[in-house]
C-alpha positions as CSV (number, residue, x, y, z in Angstrom):
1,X,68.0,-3.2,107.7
2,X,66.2,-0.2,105.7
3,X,66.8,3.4,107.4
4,X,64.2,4.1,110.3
5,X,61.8,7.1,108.6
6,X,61.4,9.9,110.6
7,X,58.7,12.4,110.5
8,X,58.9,16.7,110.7
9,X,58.0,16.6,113.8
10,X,61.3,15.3,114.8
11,X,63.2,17.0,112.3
12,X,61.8,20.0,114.4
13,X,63.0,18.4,117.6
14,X,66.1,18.0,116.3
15,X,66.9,21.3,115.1
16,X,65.2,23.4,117.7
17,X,62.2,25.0,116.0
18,X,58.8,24.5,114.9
19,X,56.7,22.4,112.9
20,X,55.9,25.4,111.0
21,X,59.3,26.3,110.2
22,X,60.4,23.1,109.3
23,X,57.6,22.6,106.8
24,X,58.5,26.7,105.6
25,X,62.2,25.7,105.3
26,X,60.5,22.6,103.0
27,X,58.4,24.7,100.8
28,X,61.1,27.4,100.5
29,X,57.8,29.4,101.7
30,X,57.9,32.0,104.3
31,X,59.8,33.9,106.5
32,X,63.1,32.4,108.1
33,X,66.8,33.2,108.5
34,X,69.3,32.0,107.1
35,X,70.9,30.4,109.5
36,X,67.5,28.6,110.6
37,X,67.1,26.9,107.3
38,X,70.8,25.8,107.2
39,X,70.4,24.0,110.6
40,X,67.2,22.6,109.5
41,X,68.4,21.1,105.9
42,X,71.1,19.8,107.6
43,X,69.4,18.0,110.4
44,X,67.1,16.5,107.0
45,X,70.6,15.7,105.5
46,X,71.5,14.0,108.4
47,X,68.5,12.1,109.3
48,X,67.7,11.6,105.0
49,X,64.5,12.5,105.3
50,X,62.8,12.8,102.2
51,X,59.2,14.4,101.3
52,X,56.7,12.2,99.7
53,X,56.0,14.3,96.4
54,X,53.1,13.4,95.6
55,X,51.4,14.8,98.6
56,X,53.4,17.8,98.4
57,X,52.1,18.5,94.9
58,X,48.5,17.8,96.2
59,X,49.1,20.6,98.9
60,X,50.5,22.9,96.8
61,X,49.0,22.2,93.4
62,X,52.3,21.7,92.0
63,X,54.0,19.0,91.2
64,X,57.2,19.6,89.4
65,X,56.4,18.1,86.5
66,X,55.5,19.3,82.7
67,X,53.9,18.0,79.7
68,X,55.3,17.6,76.5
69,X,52.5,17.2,73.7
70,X,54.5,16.3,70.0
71,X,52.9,15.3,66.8
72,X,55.3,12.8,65.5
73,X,58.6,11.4,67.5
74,X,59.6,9.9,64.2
75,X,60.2,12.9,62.5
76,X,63.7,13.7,63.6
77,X,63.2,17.8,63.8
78,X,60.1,17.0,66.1
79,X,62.6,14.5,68.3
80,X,65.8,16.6,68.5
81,X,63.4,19.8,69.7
82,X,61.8,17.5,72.1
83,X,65.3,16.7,73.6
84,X,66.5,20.1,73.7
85,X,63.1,21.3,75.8
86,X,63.3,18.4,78.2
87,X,66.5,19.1,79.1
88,X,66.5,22.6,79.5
89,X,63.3,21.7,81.9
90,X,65.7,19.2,83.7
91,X,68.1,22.1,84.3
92,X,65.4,23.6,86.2
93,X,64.6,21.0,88.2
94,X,61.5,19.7,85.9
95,X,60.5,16.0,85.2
96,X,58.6,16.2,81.7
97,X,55.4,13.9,80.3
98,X,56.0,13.2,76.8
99,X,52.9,12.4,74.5
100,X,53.4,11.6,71.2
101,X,49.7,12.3,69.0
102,X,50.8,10.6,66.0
103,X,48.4,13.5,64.7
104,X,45.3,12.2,65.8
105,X,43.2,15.0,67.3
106,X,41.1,12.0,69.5
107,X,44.5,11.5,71.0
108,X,45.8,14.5,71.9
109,X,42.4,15.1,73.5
110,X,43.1,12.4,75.7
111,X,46.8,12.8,76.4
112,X,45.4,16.5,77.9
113,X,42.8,14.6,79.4
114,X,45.3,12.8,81.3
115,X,48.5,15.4,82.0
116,X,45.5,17.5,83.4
117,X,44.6,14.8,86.2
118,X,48.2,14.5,86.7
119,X,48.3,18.2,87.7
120,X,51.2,19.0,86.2
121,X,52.5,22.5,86.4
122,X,52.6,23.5,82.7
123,X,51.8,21.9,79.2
124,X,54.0,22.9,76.0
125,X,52.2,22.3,72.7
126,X,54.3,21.3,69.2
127,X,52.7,22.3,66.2
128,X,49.7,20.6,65.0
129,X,47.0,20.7,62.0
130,X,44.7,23.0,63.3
131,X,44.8,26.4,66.8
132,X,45.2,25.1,69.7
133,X,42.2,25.1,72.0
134,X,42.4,25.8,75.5
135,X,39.0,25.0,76.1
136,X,39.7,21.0,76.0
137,X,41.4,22.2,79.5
138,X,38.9,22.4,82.3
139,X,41.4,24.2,84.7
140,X,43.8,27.0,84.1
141,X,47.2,26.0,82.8
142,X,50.4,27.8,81.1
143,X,50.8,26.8,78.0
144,X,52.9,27.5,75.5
145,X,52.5,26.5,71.9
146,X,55.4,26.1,69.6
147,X,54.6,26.7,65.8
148,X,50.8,26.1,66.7
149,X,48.4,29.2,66.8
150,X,46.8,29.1,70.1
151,X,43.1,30.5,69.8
152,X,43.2,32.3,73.2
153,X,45.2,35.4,73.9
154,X,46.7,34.1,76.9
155,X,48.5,31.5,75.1
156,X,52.2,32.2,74.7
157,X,53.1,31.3,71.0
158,X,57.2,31.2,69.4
159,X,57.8,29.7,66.2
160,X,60.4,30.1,63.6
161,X,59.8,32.6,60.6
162,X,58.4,30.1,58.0
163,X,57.9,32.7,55.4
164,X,61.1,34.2,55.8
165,X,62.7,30.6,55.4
166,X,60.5,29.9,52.2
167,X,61.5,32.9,50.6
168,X,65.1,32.3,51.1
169,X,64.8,29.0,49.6
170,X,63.1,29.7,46.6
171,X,65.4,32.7,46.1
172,X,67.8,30.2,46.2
173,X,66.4,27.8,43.7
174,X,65.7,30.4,41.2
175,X,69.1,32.0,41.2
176,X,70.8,28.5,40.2
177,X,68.5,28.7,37.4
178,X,64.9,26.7,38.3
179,X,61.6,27.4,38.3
180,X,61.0,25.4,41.0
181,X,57.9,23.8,42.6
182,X,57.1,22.7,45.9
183,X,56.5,19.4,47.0
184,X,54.1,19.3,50.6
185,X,52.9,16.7,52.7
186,X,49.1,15.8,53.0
187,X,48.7,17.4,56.9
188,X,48.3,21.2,57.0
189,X,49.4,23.3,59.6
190,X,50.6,26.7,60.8
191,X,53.8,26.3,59.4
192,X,53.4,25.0,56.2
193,X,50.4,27.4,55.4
194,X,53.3,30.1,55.8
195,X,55.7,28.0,53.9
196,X,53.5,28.2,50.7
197,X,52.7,31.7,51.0
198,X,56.1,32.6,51.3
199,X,57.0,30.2,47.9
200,X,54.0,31.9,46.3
201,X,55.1,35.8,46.8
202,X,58.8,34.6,45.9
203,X,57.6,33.1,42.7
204,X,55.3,36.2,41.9
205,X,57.8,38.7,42.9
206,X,60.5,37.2,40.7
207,X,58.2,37.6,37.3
208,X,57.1,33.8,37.6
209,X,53.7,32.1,37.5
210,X,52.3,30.5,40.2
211,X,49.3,27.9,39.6
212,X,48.5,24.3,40.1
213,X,51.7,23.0,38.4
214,X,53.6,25.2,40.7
215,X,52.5,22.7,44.1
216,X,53.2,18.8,44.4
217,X,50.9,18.0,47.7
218,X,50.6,14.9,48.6
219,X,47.4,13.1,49.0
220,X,46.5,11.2,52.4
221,X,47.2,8.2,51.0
222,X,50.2,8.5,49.6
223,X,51.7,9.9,52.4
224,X,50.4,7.1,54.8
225,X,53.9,5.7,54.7
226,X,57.6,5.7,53.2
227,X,57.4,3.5,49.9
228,X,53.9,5.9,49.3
229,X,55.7,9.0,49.4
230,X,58.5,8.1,47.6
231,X,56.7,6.1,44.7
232,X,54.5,9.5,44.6
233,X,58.1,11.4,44.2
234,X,59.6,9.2,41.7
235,X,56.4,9.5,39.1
236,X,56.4,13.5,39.7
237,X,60.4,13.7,39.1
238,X,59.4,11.5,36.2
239,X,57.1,13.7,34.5
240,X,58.7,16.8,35.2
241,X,61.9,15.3,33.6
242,X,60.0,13.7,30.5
243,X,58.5,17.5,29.8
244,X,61.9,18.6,29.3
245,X,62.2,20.7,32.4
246,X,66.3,20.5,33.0
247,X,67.6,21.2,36.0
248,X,64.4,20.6,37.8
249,X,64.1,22.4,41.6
250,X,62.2,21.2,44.3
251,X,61.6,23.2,47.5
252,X,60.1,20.6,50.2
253,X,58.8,21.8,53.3
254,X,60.3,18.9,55.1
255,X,63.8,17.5,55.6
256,X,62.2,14.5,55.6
257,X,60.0,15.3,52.4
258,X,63.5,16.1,51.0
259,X,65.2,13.2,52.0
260,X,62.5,11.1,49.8
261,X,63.4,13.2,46.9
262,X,66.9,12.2,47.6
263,X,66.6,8.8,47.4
264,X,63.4,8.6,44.7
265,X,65.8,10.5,42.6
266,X,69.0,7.9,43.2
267,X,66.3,5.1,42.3
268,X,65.7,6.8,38.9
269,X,69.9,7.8,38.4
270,X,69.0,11.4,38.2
271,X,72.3,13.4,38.7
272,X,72.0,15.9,42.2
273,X,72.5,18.8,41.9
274,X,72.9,18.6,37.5
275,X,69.5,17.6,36.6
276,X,67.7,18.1,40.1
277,X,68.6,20.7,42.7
278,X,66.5,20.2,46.0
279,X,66.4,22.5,49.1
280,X,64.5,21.2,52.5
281,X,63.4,23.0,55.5
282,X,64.9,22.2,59.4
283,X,68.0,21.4,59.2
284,X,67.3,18.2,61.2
285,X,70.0,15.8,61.7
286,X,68.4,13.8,58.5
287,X,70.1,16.5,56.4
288,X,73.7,16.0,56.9
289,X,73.1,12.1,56.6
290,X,71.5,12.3,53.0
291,X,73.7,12.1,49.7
292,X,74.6,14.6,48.8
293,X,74.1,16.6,52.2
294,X,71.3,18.6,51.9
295,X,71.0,22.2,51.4
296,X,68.3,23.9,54.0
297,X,66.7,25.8,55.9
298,X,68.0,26.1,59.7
299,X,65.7,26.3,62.2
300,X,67.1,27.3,65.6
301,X,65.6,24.8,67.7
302,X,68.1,25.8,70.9
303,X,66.6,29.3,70.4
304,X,63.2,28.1,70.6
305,X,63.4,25.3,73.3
306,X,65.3,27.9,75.9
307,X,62.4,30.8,75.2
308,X,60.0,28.4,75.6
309,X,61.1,27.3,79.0
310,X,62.1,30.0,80.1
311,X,58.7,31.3,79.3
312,X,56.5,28.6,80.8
313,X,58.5,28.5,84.1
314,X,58.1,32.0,84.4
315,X,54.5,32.1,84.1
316,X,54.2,28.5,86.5
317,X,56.0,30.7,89.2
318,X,53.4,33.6,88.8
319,X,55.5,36.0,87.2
320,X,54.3,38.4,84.9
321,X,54.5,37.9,81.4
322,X,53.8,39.0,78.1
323,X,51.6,36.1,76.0
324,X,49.4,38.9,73.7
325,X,52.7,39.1,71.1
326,X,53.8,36.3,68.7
327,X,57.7,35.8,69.1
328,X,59.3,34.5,65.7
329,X,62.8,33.2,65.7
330,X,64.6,33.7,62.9
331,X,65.9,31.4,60.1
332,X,68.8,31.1,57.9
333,X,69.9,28.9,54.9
334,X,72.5,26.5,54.8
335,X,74.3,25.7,51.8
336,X,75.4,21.8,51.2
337,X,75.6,20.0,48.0
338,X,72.0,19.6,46.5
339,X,71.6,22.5,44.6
């Protein structure tokens, strides 16, 4: 036979006080001793009772729960942060509702739709094409947007420094002797805009001209699925190498982008790093499975995904915090065997 429920009132009974307290002792709200709350959680051990949480969450507008809002799962940087946040919200005794967008702004509209009707307690935001707007929210939530300008002030924002990470990997592709270009995806965003700029003022600083032949972007088409990108990869590596342009570099904003290079190039049996030298950006776990490993740009995801917790839980719990500055993690390049 199941265990006979039993209600607060007689967890009250039981342990020789109130109602109230016992629902304080609950809540972890008010004032009790010590000793009163030990005798009460141990009657509630005792007994097993156990709250119902959604009504809980009704009474106190929290639920215990946080939404996770992600482009693309399929993109292995975008996954492995995603792990990293919803554990470090498991530590803290968080369930997490994760929405993958598949970049469609009409479905991220709804996902908000619905992790607002679901009251949940906080909503972090992954990058994205264009500022996030709060506005789509028709009740006050902490948010926090990772590599995604919010347009409100009161919008927590981290990210990684993208132009740092540019610079350092054209840097590094001119010193082993490229003028390298750089290959983008079709989708905008915050990160990539800073990516470019930072190629640009790396290229111009170092006596080189930037202009159209400089950038490789991807049209929507193409990059609608694998065999698009890379048959758009093999016929740029192809006409770069017919011009006579030996070695060839390639900054891509993207492990992934990078990854296509990898393998368009091993389709064609250009030599990596002689005749092509290619540096990516993430160091996702894509990077150390491609041939040769792949030089890159680390981002520090466990950097971001702690800050960013630690930031939304703070501002759930009503402390006060600082969401006017723009926190930017830094980046680093690591060296492996493609250029």
């Amino acid at each position: 036979m199941g265990q006979k429920k039993i209600s607060i009132r007689e967890i009250a009974k039981l342990s020789g006080v109130s109602v109230a307290t016992v629902s304080r002792v609950i809540n972890n709200n008010g004032r009790f001793s010590e000793e009163t709350r030990q005798r009460v959680l141990n009657v509630i051990h005792e007994q097993g009772y156990e709250t119902n949480a959604i009504a809980k969450g009704l009474r106190m507008q929290k639920t215990n729960t946080i939404g996770i809002v992600v482009p693309d799962l399929n993109n292995s940087f975008f996954s492995d942060l995603v792990e990293k946040i919803e554990s470090q919200f498991f530590t803290a005794g968080y369930s997490t509702i994760i929405c993958d967008t598949a970049r469609d702004a009409h479905k991220e509209s709804i996902y908000l739709k619905m992790l607002e009707s679901k009251l949940v307690d906080g909503i972090v935001v992954i990058s994205g094409l264009s500022e996030f707007d709060s506005k789509q929210l028709s009740r006050r939530i902490p948010i926090v947007c990772i590599d995604r300008k919010p347009n409100a002030k009161d919008i927590f924002f981290i990210g990684s420094n993208h132009y740092k990470g540019a610079k350092l990997a054209t840097e590094e592709l001119i010193k082993s002797g490229t003028n390298p270009v750089i290959l983008m995806g079709s989708r905008e965003s915050t990160s990539s805009r800073d990516r470019l700029k930072g190629f640009k003022d790396t290229l111009i600083e170092n006596g080189l001209n930037f202009d159209s032949g400089s950038i490789f972007q991807l049209t929507n088409q193409q990059d609608e699925t694998i065999d698009g990108r890379r048959t758009a990869i093999r016929q740029l590596l192809r006409n770069k190498m017919m011009s006579g342009i030996s070695p060839l570099g390639i900054f891509a904003v993207s492990d992934t982008l990078a990854a296509d290079i990898l393998f368009a190039a091993h389709s064609l049996y250009v030599s990596i790093p002689n005749d092509l030298k290619v540096i990516g950006f993430d160091d996702s776990p894509i990077a150390r499975y491609c041939y040769p490993e792949l030089t890159t740009i680390h981002q520090d995801t466990d950097t971001i995904a702690q800050d960013a917790s630690t930031y939304l839980i703070s501002a759930i719990q009503g402390d006060k915090v600082h969401t006017d500055s723009v926190k930017l993690v830094d980046v680093s390049l690591v060296k492996r065997n493609t250029v």
